[in-house]
N, CA, C and O atoms as CSV, one atom per row, in Angstrom:
chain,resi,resn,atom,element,x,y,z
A,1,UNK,N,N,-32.023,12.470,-19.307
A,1,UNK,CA,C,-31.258,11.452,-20.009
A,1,UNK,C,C,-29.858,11.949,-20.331
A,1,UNK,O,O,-28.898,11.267,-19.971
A,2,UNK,N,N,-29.698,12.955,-20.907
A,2,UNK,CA,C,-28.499,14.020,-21.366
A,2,UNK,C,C,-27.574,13.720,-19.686
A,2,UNK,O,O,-26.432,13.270,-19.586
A,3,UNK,N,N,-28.291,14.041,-18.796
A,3,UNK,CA,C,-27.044,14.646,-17.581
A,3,UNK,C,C,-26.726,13.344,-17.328
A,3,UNK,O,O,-25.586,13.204,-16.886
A,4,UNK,N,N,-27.452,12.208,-17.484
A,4,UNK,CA,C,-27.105,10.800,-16.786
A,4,UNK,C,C,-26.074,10.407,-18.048
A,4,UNK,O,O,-24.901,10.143,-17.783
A,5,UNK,N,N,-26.250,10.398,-18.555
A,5,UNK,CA,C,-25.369,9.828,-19.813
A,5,UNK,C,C,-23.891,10.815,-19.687
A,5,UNK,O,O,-22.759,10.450,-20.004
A,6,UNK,N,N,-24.182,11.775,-19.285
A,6,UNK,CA,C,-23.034,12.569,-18.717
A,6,UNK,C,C,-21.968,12.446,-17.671
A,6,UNK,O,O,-20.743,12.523,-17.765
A,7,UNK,N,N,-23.037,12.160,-16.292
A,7,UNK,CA,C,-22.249,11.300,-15.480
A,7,UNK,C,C,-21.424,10.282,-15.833
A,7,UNK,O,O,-20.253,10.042,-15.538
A,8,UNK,N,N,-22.405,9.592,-16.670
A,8,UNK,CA,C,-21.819,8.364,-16.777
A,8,UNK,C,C,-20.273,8.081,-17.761
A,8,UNK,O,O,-19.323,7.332,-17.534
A,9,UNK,N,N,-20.518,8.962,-18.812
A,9,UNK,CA,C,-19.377,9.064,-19.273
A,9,UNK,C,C,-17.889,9.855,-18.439
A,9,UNK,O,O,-16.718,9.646,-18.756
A,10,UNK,N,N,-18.418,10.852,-17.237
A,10,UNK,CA,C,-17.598,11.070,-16.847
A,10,UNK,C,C,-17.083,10.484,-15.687
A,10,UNK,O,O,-15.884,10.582,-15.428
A,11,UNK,N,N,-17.885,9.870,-14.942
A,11,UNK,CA,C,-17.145,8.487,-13.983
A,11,UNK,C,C,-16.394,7.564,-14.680
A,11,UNK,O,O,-15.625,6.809,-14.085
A,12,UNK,N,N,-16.579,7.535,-16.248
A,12,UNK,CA,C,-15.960,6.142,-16.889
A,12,UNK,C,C,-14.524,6.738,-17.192
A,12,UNK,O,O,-13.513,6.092,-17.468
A,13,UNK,N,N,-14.658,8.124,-17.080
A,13,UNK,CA,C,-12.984,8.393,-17.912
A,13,UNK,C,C,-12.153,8.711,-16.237
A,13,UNK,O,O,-11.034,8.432,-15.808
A,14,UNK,N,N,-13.290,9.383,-15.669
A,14,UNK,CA,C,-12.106,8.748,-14.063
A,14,UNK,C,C,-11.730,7.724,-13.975
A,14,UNK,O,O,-10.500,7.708,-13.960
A,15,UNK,N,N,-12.392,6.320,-13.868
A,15,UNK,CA,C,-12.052,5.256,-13.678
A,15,UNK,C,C,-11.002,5.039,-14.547
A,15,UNK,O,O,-9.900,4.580,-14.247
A,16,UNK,N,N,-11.386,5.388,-15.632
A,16,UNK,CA,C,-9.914,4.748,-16.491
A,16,UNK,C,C,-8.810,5.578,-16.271
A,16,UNK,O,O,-7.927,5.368,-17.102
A,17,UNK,N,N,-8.539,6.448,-15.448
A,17,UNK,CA,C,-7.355,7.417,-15.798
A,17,UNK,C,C,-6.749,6.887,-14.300
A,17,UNK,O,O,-5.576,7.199,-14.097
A,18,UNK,N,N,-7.497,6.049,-13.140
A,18,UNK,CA,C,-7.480,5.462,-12.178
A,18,UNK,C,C,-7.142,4.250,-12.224
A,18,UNK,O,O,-6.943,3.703,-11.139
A,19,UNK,N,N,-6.967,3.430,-13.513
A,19,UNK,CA,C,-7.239,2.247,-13.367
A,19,UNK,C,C,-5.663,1.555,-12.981
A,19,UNK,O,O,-5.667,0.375,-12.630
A,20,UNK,N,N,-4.759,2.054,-13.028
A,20,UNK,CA,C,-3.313,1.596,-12.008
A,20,UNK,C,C,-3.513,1.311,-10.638
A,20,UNK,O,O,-3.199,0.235,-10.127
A,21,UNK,N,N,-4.002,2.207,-10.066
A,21,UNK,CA,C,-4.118,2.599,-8.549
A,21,UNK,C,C,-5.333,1.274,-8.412
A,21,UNK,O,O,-5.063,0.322,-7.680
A,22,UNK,N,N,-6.738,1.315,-9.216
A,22,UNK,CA,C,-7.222,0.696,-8.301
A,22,UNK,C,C,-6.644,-1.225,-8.763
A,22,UNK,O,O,-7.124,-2.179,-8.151
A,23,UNK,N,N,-5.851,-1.358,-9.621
A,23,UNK,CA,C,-5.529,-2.721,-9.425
A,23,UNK,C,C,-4.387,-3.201,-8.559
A,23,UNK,O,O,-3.809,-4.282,-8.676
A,24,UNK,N,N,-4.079,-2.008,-7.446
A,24,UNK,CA,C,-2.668,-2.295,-6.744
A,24,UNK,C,C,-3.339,-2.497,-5.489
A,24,UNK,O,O,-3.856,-1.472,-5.045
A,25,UNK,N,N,-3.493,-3.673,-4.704
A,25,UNK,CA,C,-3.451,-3.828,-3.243
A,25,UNK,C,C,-2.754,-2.692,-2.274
A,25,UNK,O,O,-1.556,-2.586,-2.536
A,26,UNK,N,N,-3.071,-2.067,-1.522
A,26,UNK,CA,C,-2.826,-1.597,-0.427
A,26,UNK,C,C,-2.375,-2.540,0.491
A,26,UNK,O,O,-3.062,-3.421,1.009
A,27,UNK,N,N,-0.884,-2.264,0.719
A,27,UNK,CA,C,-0.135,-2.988,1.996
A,27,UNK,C,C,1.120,-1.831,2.527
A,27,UNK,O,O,1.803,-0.920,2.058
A,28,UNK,N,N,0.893,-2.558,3.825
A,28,UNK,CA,C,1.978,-1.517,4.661
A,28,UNK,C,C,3.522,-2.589,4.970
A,28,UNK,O,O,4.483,-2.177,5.619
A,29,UNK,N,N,3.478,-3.342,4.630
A,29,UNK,CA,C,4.808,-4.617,4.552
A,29,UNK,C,C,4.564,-5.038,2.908
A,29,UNK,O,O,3.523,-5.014,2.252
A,30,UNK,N,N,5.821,-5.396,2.551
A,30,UNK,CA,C,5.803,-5.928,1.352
A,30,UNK,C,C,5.193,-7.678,1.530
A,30,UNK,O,O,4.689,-8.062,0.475
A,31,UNK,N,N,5.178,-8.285,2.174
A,31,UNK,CA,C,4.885,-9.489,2.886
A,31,UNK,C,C,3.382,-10.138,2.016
A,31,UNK,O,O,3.442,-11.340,1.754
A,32,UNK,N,N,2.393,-9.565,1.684
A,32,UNK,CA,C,1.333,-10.040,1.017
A,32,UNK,C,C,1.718,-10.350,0.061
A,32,UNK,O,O,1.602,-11.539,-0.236
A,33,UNK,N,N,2.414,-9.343,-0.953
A,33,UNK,CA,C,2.651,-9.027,-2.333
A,33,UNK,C,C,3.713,-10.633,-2.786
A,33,UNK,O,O,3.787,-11.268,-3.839
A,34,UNK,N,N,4.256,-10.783,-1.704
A,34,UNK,CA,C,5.225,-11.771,-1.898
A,34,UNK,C,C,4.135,-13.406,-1.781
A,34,UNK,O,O,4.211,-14.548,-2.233
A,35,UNK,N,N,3.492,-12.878,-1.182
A,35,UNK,CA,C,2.911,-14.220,-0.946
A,35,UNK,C,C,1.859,-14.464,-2.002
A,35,UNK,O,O,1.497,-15.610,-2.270
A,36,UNK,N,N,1.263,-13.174,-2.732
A,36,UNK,CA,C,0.602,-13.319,-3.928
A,36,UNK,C,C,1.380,-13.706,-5.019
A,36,UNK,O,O,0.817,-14.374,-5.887
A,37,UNK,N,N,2.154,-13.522,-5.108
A,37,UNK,CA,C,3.256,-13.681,-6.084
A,37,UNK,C,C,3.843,-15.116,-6.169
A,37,UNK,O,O,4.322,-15.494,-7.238
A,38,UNK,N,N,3.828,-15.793,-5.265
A,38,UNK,CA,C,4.332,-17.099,-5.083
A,38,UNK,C,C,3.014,-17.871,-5.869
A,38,UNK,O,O,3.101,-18.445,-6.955
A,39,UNK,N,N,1.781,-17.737,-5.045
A,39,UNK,CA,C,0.525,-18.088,-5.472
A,39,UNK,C,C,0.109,-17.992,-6.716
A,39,UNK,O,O,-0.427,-18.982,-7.213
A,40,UNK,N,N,0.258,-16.813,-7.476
A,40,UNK,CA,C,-0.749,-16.293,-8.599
A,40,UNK,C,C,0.712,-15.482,-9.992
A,40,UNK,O,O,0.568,-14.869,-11.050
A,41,UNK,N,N,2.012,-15.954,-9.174
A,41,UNK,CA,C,2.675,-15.607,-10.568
A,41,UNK,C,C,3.631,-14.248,-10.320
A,41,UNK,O,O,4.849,-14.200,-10.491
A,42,UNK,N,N,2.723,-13.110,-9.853
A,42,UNK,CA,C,2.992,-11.361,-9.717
A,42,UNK,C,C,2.066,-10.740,-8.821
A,42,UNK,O,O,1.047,-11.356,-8.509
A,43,UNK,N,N,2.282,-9.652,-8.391
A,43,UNK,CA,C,1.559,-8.716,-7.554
A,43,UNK,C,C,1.810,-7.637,-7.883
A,43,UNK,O,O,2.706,-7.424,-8.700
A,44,UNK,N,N,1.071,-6.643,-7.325
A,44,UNK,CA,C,0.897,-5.314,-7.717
A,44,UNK,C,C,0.134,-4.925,-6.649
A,44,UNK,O,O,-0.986,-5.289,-6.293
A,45,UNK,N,N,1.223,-3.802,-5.998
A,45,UNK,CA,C,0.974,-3.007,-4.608
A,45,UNK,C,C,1.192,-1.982,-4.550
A,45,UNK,O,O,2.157,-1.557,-5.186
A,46,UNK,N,N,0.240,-0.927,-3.604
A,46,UNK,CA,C,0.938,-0.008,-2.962
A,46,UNK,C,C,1.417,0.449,-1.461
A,46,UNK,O,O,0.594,0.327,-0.554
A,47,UNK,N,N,2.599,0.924,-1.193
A,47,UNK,CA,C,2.728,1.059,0.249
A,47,UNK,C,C,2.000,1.902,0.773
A,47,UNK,O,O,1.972,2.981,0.182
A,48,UNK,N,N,1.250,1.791,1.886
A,48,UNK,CA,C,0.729,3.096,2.567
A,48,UNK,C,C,0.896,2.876,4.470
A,48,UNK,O,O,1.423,1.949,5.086
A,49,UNK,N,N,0.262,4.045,4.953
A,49,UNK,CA,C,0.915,3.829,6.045
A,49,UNK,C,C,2.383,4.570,6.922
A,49,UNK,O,O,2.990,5.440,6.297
A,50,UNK,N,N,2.818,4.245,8.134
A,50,UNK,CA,C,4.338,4.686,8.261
A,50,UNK,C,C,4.862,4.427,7.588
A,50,UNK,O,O,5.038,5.347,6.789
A,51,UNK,N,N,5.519,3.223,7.245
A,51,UNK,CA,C,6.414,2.935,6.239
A,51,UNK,C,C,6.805,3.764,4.818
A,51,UNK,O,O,7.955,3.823,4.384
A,52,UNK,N,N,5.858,4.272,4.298
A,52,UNK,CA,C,5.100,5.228,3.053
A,52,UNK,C,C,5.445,6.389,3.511
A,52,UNK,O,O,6.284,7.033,2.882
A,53,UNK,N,N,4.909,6.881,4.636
A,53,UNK,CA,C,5.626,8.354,5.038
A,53,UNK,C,C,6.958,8.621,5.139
A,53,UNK,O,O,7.417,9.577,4.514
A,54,UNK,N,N,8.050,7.553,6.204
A,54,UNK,CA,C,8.473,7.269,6.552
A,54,UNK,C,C,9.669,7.708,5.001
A,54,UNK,O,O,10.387,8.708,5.014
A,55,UNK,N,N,9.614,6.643,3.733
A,55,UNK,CA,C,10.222,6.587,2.453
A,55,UNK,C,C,9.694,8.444,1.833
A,55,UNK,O,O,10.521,9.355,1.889
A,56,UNK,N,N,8.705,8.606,1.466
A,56,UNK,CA,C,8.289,10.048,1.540
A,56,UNK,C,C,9.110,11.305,1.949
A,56,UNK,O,O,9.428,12.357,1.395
A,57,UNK,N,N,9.255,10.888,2.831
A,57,UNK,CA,C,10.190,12.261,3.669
A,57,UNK,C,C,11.652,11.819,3.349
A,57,UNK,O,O,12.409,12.769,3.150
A,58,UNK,N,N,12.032,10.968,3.285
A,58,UNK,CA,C,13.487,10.537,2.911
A,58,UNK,C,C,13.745,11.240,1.416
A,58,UNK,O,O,14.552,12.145,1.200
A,59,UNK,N,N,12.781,10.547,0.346
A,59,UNK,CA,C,12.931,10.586,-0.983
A,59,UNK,C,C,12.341,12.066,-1.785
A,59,UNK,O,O,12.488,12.449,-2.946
A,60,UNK,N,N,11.498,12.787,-0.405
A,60,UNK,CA,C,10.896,14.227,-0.869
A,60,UNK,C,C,9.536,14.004,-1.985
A,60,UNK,O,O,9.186,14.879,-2.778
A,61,UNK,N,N,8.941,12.792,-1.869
A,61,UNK,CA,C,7.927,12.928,-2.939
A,61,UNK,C,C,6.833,12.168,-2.057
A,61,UNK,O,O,6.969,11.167,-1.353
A,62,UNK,N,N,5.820,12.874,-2.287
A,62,UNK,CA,C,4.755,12.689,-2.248
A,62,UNK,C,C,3.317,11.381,-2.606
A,62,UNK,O,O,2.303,11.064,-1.983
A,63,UNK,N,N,4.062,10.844,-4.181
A,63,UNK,CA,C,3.678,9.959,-4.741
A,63,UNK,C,C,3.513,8.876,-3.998
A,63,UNK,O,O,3.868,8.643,-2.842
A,64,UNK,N,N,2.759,8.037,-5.014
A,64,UNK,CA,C,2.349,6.767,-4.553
A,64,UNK,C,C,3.893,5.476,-4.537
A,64,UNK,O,O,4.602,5.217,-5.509
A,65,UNK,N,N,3.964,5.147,-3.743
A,65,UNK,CA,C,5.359,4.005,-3.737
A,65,UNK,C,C,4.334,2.653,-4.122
A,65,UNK,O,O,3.387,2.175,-3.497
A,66,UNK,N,N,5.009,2.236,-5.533
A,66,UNK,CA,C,4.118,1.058,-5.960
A,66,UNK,C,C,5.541,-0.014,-5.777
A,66,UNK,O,O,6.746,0.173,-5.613
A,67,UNK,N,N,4.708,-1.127,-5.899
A,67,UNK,CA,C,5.767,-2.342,-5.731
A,67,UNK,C,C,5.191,-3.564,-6.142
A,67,UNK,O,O,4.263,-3.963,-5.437
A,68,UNK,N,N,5.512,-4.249,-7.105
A,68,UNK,CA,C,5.917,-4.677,-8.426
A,68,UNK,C,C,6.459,-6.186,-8.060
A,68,UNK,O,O,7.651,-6.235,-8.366
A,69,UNK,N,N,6.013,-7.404,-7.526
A,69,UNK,CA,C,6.687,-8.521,-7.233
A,69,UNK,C,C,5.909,-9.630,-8.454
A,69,UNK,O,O,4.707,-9.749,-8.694
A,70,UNK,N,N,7.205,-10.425,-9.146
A,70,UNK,CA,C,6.817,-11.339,-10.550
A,70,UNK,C,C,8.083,-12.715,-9.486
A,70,UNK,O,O,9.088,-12.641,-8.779
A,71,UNK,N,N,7.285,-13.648,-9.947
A,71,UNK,CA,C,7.762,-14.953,-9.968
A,71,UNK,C,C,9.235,-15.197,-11.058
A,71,UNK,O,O,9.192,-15.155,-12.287
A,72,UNK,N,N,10.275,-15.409,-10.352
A,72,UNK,CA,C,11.530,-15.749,-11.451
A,72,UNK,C,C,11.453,-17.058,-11.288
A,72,UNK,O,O,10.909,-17.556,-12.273
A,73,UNK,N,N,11.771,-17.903,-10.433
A,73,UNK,CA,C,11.738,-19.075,-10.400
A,73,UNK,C,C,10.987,-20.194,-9.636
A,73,UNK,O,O,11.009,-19.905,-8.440
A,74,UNK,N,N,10.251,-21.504,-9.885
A,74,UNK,CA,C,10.575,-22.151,-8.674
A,74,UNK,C,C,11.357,-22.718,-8.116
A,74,UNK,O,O,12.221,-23.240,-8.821
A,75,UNK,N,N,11.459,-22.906,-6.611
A,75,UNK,CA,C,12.558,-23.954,-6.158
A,75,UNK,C,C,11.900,-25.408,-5.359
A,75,UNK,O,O,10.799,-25.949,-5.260
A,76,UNK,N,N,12.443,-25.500,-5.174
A,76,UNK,CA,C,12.938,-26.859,-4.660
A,76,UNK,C,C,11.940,-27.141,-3.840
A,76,UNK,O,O,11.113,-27.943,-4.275
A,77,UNK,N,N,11.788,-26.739,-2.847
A,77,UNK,CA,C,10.336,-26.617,-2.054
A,77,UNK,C,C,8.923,-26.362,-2.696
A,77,UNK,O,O,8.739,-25.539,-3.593
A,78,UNK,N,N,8.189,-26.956,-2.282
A,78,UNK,CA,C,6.865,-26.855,-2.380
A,78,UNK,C,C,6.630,-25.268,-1.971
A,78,UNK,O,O,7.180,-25.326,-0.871
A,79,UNK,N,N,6.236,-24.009,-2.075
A,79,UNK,CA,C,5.768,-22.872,-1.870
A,79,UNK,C,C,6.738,-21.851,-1.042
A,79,UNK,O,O,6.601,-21.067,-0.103
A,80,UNK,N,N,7.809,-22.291,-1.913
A,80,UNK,CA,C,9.236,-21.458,-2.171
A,80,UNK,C,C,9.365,-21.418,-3.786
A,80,UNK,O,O,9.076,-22.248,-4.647
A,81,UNK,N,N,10.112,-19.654,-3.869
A,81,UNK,CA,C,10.288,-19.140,-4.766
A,81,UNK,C,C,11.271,-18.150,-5.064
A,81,UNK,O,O,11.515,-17.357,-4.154
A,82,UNK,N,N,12.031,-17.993,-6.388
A,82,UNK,CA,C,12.325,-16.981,-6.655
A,82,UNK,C,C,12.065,-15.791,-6.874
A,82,UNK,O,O,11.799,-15.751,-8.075
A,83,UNK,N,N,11.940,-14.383,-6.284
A,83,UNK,CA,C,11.151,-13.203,-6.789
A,83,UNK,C,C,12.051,-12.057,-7.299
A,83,UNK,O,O,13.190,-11.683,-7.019
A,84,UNK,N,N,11.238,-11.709,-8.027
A,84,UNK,CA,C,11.676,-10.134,-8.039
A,84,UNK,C,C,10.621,-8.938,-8.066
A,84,UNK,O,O,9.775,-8.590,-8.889
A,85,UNK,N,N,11.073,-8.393,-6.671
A,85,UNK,CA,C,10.468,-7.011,-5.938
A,85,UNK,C,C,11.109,-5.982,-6.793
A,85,UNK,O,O,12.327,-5.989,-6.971
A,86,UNK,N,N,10.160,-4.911,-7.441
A,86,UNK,CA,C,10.634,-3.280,-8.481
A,86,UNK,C,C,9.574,-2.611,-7.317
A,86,UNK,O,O,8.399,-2.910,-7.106
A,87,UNK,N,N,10.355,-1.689,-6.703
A,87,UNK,CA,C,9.792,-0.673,-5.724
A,87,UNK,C,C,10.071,0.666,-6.879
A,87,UNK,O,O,11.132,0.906,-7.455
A,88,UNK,N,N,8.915,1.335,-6.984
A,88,UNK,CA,C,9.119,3.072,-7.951
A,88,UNK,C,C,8.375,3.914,-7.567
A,88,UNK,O,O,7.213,3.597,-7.313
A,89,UNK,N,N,8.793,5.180,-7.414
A,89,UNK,CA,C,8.018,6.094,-7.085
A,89,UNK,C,C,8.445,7.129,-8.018
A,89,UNK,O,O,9.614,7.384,-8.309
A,90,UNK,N,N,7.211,7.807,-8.539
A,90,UNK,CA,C,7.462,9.120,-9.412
A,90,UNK,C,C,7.817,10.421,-7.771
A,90,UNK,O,O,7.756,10.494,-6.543
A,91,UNK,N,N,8.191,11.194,-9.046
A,91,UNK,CA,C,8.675,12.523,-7.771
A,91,UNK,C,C,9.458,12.807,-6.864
A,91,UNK,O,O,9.282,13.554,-5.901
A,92,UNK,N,N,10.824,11.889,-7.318
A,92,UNK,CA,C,12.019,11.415,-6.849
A,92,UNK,C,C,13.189,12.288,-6.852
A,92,UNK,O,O,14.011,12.258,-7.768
A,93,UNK,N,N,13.290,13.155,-5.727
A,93,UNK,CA,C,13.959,14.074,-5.420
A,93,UNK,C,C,15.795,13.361,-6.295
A,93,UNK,O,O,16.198,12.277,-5.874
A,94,UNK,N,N,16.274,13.777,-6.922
A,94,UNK,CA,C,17.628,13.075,-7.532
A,94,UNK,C,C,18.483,14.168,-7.545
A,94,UNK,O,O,18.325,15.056,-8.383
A,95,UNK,N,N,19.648,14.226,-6.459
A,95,UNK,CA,C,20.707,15.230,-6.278
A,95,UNK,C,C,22.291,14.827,-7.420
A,95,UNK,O,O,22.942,13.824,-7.128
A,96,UNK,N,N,22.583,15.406,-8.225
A,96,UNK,CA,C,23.278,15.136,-9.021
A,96,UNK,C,C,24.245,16.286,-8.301
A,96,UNK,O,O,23.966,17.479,-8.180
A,97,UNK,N,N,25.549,15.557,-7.821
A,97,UNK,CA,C,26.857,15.925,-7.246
A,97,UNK,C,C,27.719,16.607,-7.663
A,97,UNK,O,O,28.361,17.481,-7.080
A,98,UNK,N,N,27.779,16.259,-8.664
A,98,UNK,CA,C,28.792,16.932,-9.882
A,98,UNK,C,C,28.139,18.280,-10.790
A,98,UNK,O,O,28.780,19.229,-11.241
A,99,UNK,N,N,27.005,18.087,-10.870
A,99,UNK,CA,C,26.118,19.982,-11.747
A,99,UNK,C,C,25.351,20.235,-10.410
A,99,UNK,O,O,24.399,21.015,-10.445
A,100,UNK,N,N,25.601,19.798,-9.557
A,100,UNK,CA,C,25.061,20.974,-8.136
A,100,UNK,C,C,23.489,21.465,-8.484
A,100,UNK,O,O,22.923,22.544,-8.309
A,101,UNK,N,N,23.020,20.124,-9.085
A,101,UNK,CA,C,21.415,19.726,-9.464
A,101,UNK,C,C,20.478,19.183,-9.468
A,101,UNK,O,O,20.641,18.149,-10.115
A,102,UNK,N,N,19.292,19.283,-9.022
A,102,UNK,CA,C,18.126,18.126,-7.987
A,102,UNK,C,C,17.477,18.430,-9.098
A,102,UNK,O,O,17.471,19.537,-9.638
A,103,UNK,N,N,16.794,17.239,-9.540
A,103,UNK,CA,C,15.861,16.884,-10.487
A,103,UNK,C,C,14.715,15.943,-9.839
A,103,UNK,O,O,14.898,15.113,-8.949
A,104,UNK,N,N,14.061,16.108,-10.183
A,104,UNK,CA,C,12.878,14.976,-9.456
A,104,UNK,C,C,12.428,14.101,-10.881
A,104,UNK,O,O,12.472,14.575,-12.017
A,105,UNK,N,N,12.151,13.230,-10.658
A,105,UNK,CA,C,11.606,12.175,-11.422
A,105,UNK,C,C,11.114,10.727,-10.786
A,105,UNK,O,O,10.925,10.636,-9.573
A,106,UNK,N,N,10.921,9.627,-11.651
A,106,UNK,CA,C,10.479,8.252,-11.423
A,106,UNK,C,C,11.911,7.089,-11.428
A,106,UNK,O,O,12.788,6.741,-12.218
A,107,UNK,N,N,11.444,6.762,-9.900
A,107,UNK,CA,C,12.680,5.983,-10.107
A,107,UNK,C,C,12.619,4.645,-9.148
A,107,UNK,O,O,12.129,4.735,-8.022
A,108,UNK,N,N,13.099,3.500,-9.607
A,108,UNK,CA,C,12.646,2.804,-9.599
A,108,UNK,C,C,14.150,1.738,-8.897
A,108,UNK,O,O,15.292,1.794,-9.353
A,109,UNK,N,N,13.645,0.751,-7.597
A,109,UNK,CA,C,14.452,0.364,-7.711
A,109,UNK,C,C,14.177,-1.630,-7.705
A,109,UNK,O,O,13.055,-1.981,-7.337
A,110,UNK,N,N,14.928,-2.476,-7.998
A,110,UNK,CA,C,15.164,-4.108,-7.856
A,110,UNK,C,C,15.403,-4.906,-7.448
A,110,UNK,O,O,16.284,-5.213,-8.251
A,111,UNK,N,N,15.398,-5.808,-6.654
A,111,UNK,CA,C,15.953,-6.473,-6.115
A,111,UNK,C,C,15.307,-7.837,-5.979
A,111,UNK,O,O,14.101,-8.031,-6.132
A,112,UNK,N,N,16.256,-8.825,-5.663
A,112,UNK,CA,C,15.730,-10.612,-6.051
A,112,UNK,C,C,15.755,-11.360,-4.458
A,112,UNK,O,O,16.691,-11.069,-3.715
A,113,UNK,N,N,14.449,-12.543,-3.879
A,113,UNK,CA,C,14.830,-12.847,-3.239
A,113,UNK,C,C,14.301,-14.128,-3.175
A,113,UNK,O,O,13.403,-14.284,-4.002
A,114,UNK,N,N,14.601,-15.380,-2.293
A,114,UNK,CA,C,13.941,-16.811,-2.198
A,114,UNK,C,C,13.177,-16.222,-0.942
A,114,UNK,O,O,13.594,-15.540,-0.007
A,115,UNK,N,N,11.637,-16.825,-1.302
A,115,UNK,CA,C,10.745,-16.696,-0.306
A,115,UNK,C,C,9.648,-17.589,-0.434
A,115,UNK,O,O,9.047,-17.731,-1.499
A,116,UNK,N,N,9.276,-18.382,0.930
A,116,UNK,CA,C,8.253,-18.930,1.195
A,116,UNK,C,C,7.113,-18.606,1.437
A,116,UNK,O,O,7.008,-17.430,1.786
A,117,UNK,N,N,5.876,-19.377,1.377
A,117,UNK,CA,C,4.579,-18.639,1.932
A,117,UNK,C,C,4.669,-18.305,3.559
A,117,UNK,O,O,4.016,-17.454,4.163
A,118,UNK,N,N,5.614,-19.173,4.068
A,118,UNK,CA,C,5.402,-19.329,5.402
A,118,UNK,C,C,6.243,-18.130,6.334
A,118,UNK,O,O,6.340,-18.061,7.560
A,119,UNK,N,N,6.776,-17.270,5.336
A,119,UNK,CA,C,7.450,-16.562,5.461
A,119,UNK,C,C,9.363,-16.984,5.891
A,119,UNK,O,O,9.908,-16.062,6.497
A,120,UNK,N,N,10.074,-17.953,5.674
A,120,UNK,CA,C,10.910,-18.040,5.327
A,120,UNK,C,C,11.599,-17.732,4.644
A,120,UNK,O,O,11.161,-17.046,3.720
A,121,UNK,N,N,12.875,-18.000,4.667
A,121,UNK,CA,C,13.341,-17.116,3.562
A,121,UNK,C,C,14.952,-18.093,3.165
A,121,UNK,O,O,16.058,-17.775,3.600
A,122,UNK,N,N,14.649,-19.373,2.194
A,122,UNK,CA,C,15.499,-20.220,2.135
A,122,UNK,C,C,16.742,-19.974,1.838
A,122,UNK,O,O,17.107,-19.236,0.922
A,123,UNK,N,N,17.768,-20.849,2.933
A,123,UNK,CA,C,19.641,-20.613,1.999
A,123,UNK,C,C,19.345,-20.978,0.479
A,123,UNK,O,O,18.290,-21.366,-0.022
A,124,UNK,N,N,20.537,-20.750,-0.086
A,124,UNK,CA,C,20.900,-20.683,-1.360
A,124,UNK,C,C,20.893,-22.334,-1.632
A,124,UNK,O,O,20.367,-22.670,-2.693
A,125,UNK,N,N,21.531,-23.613,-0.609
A,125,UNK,CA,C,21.571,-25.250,-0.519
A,125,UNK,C,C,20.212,-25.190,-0.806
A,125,UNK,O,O,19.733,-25.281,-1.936
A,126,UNK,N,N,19.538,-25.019,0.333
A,126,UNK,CA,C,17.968,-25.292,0.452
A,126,UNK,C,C,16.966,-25.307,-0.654
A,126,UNK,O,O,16.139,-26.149,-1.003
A,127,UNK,N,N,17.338,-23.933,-1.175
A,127,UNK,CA,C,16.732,-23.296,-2.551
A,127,UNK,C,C,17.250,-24.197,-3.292
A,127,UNK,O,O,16.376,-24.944,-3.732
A,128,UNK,N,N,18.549,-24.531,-3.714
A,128,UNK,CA,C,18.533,-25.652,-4.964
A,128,UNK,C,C,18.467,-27.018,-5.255
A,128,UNK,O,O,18.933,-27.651,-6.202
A,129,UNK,N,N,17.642,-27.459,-4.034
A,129,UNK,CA,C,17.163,-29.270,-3.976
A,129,UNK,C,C,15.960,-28.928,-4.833
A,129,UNK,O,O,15.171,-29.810,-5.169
């Protein structure tokens, strides 16, 4: 009884020290995340894959590249939207130019776009009927 109750408490504090990772979809295109996001509000992803290596070796970290897409607006269209994509990765090689100093940390970057389910990607006219 002792060792099971043991397990059990110690699978429960993995899980919870896990519990980021396992609510992020695995995708190798940002392309789902966007389309969940239109659907359900926000998404929550991670890149894996080339693409993932690919950013990895550029940025020197290892970490997980999560990506972060929330509903800003609707538009005009039926299943067109405003988004905003936050791509971050901890372990972010950061060369500072001026003190001749690499720091690594979490860093995170933003950006906004109009997107359809259908994968379109409406003008700015289009977007505001």
């Amino acid at each position: 009884m002792i060792r099971s109750s043991f397990a059990a408490i110690a699978l429960l504090a993995l899980t919870a020290s896990n519990v980021d990772a396992v609510d992020r979809q695995a995708v190798t295109t940002v392309r789902p995340l966007l389309v969940t996001a239109i659907d359900q509000g926000e998404a929550r992803g991670v890149l894996v894959g080339q693409a993932a290596q690919t950013i990895a070796q550029a940025f020197k970290s290892t970490a997980p590249i999560e990506i972060d897409v929330k509903t800003v607006q609707a538009l005009g269209e039926p299943g067109c939207k405003r988004l905003a994509v936050t791509t971050s990765q901890d372990g972010v090689l950061d060369f500072n130019r001026e003190q001749r100093e690499t720091q690594s940390g979490r860093k995170a970057f933003t950006y906004q776009l109009n997107y359809c389910c259908d994968g379109r990607t409406p003008q700015t006219n289009e977007a505001s009927r």
